[in-house]
MDAnalysis code that builds the backbone (N, CA, C; Angstrom):
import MDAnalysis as mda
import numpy as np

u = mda.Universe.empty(306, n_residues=102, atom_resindex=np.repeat(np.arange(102), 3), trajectory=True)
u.add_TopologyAttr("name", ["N", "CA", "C"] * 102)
u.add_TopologyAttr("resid", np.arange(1, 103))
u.add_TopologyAttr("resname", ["UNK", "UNK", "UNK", "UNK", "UNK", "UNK", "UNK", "UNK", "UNK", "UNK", "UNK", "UNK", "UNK", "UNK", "UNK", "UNK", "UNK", "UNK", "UNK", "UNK", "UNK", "UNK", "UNK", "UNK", "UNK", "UNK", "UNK", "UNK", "UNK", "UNK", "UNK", "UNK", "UNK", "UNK", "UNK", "UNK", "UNK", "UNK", "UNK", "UNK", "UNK", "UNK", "UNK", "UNK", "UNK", "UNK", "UNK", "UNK", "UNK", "UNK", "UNK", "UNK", "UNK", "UNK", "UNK", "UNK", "UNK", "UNK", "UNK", "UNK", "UNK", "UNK", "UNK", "UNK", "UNK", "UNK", "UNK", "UNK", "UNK", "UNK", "UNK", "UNK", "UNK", "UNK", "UNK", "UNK", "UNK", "UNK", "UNK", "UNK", "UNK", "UNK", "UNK", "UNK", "UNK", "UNK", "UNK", "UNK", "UNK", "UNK", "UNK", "UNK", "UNK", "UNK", "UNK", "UNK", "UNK", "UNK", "UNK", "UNK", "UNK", "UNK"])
u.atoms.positions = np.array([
    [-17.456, 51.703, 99.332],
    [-16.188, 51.092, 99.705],
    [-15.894, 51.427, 101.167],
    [-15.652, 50.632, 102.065],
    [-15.124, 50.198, 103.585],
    [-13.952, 51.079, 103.358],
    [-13.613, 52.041, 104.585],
    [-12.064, 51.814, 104.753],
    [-11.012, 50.880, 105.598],
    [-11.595, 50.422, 105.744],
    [-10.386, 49.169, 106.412],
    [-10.935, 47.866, 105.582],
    [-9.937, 47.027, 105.216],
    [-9.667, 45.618, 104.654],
    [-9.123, 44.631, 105.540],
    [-9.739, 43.188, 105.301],
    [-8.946, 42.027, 106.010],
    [-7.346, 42.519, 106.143],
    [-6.747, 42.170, 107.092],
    [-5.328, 42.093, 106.265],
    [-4.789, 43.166, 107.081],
    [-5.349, 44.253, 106.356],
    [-4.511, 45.653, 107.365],
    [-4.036, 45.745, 108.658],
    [-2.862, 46.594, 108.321],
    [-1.833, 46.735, 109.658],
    [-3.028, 47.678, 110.780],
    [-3.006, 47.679, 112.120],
    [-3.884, 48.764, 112.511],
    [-3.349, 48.882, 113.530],
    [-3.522, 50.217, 114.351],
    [-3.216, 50.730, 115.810],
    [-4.762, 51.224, 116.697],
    [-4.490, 50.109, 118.011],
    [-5.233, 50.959, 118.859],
    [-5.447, 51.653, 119.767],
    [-6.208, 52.836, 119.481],
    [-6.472, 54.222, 119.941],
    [-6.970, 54.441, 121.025],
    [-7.482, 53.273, 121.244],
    [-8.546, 53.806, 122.959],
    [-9.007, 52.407, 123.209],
    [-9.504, 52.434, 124.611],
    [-9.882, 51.199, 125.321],
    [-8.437, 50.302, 125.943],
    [-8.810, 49.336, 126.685],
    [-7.926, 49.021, 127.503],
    [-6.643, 47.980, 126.773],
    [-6.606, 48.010, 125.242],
    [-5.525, 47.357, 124.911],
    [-4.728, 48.559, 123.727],
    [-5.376, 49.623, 123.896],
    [-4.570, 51.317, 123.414],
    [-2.871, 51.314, 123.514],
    [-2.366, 51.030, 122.336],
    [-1.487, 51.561, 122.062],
    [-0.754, 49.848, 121.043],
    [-1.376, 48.759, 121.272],
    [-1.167, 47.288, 120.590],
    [-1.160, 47.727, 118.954],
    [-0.276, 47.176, 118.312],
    [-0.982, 46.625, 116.799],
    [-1.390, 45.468, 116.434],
    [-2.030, 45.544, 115.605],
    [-2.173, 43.986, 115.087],
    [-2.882, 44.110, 113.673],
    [-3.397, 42.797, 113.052],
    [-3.941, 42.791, 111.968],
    [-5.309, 42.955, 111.990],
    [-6.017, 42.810, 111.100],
    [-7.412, 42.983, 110.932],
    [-7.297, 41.207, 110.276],
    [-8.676, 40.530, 111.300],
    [-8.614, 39.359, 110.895],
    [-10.413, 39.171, 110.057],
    [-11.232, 39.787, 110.289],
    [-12.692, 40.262, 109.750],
    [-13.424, 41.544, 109.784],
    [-13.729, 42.164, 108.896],
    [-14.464, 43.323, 108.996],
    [-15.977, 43.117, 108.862],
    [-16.861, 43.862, 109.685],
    [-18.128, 43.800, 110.175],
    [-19.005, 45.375, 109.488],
    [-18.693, 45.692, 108.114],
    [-19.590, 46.755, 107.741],
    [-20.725, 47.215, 108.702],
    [-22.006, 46.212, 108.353],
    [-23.121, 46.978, 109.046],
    [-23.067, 46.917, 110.163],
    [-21.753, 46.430, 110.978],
    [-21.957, 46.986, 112.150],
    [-20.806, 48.173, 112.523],
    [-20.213, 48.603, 111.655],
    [-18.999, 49.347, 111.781],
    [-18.224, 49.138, 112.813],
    [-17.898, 47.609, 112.737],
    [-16.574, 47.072, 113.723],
    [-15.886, 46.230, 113.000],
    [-14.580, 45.463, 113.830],
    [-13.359, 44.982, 112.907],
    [-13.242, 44.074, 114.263],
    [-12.943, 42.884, 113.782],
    [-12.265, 42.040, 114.487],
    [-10.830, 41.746, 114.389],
    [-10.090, 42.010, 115.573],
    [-8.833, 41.999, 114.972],
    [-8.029, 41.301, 116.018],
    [-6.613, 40.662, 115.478],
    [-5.864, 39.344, 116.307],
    [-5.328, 39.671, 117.423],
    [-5.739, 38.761, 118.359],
    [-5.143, 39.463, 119.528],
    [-5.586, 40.536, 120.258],
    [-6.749, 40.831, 119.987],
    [-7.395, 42.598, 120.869],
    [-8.489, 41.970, 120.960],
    [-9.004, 42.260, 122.146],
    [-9.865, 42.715, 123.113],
    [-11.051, 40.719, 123.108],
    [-10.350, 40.439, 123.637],
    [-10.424, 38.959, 124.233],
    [-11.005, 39.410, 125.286],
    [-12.144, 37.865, 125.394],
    [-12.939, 37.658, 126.896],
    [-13.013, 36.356, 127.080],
    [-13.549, 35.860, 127.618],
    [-13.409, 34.753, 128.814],
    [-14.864, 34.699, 128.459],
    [-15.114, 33.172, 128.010],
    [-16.549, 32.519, 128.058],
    [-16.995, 31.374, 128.483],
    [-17.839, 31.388, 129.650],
    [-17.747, 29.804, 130.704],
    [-19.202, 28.948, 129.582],
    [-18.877, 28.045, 129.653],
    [-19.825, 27.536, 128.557],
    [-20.106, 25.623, 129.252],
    [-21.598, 25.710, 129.161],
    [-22.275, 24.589, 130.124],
    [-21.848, 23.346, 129.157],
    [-21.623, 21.974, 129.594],
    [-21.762, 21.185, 128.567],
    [-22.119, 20.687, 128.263],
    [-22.750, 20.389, 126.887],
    [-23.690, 19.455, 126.068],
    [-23.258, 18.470, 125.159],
    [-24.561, 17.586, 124.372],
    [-24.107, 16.404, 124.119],
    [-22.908, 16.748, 123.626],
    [-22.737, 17.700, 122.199],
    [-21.541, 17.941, 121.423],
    [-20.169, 18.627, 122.009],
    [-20.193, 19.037, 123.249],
    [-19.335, 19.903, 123.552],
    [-18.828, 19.825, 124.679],
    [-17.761, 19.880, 125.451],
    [-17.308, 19.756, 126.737],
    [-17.783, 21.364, 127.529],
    [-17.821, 20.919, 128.662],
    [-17.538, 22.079, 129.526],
    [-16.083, 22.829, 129.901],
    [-16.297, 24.143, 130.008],
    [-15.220, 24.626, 130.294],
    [-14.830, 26.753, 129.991],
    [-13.724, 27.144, 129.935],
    [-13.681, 28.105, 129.725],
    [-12.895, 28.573, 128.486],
    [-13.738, 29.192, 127.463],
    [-13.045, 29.324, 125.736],
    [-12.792, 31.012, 126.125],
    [-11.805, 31.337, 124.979],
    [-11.243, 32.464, 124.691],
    [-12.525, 32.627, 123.870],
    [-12.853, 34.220, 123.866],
    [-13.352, 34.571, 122.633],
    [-12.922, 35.800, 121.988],
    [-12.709, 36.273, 120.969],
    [-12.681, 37.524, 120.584],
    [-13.844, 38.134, 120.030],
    [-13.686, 39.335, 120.662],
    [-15.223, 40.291, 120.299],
    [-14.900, 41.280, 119.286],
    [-15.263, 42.200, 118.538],
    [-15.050, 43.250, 117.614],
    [-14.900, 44.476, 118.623],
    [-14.186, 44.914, 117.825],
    [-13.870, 46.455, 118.265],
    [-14.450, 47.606, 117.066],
    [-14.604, 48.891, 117.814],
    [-15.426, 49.846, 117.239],
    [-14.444, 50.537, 116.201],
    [-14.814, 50.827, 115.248],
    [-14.286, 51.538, 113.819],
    [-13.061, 52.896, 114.507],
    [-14.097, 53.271, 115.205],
    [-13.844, 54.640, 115.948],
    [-12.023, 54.046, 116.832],
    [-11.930, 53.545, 117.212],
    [-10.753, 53.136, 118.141],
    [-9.505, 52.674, 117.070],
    [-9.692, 52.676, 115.702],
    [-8.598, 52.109, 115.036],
    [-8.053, 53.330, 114.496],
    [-6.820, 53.263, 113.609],
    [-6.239, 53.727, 112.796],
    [-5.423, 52.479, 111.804],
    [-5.467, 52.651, 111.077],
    [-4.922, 51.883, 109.944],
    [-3.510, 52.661, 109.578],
    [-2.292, 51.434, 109.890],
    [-0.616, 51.966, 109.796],
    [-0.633, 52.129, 107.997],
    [0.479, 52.915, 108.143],
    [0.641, 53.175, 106.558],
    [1.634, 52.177, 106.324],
    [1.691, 51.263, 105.106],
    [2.654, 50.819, 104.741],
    [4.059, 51.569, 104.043],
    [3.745, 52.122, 103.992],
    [4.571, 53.380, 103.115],
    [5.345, 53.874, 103.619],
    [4.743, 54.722, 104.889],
    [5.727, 55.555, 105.946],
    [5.377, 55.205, 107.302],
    [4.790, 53.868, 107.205],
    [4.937, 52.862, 108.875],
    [4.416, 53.783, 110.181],
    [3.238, 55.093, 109.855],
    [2.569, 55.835, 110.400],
    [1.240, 55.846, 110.719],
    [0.455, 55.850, 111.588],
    [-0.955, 55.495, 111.647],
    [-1.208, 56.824, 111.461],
    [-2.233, 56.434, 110.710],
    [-2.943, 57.996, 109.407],
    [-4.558, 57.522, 109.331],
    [-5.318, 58.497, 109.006],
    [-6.686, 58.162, 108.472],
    [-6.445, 57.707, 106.990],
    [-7.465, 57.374, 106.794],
    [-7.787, 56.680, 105.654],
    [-8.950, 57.778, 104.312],
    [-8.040, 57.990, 103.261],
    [-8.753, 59.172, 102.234],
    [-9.130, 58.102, 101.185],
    [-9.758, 58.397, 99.881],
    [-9.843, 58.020, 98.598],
    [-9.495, 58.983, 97.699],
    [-9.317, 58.333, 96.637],
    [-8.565, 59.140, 95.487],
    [-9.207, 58.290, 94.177],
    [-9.801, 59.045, 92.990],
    [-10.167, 57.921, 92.119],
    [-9.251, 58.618, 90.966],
    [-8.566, 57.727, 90.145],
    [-7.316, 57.746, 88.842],
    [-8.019, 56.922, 87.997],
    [-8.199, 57.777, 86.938],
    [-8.611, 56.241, 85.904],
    [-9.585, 55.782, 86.157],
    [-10.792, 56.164, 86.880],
    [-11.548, 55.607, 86.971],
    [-11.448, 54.007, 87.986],
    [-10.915, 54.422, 88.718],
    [-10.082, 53.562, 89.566],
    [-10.635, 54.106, 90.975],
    [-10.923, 53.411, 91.814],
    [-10.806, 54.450, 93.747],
    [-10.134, 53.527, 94.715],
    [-9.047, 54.466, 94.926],
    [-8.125, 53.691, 95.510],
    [-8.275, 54.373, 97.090],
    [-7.902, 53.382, 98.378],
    [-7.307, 54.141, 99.495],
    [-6.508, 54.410, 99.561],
    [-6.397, 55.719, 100.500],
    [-4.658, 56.742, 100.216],
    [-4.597, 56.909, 101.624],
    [-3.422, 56.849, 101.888],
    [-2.940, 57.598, 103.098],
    [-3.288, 59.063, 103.269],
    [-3.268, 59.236, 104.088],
    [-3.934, 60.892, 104.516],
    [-2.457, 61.658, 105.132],
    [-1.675, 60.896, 105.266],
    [-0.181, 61.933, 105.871],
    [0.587, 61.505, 104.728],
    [1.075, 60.696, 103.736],
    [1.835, 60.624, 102.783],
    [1.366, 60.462, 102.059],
    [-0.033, 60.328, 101.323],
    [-0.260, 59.934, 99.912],
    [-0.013, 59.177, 99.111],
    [0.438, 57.881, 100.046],
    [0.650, 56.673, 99.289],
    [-0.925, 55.894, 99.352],
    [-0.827, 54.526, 98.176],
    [-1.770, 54.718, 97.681],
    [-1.961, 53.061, 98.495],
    [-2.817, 52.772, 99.618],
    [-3.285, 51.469, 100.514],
    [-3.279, 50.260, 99.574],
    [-3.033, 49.305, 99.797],
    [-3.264, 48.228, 98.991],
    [-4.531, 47.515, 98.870],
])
């Protein structure tokens, strides 16, 4: 099990858009990165062909595992991310309140 999910609230920690939140819009396991809305955009000049115009597209790139924190819904705190298994259940938990991630 990943700790971060589509969806999640997140804060970032380092690099030049440090201190933004936003969502998590794709997670990238084997590469242990997250693409997320609004962070860390580049500029791509792109030649044009039969299908496509010329010009300059936004792109968004992934960011490294290492630079996030995932906000708590609970107590609206960026915390690491623990597991806890109940029941045969494994849930993510907050690591500063012990609420239980969705």
């Amino acid at each position: 099990m990943f700790k971060y999910k589509t969806g999640d609230e997140v804060l970032i920690t380092a690099g030049k858009e440090k201190g933004k939140k936003s969502k998590i819009e794709r997670v990238l396991p084997s590469e242990n990165k997250l693409v997320i809305t609004g962070i860390n955009i580049y500029k791509r000049h792109k030649k044009a062909t039969r299908n496509e115009k010329a010009g300059i597209f936004e792109v968004v790139r992934p960011v490294s595992v290492a630079n996030v924190q995932v906000i708590c819904p609970k107590c609206t705190k960026p915390s690491r991310v623990g597991f806890v298994t109940r029941d045969s259940i494994k849930n993510r938990v907050c690591k500063k309140c012990k609420g239980v991630l969705k």
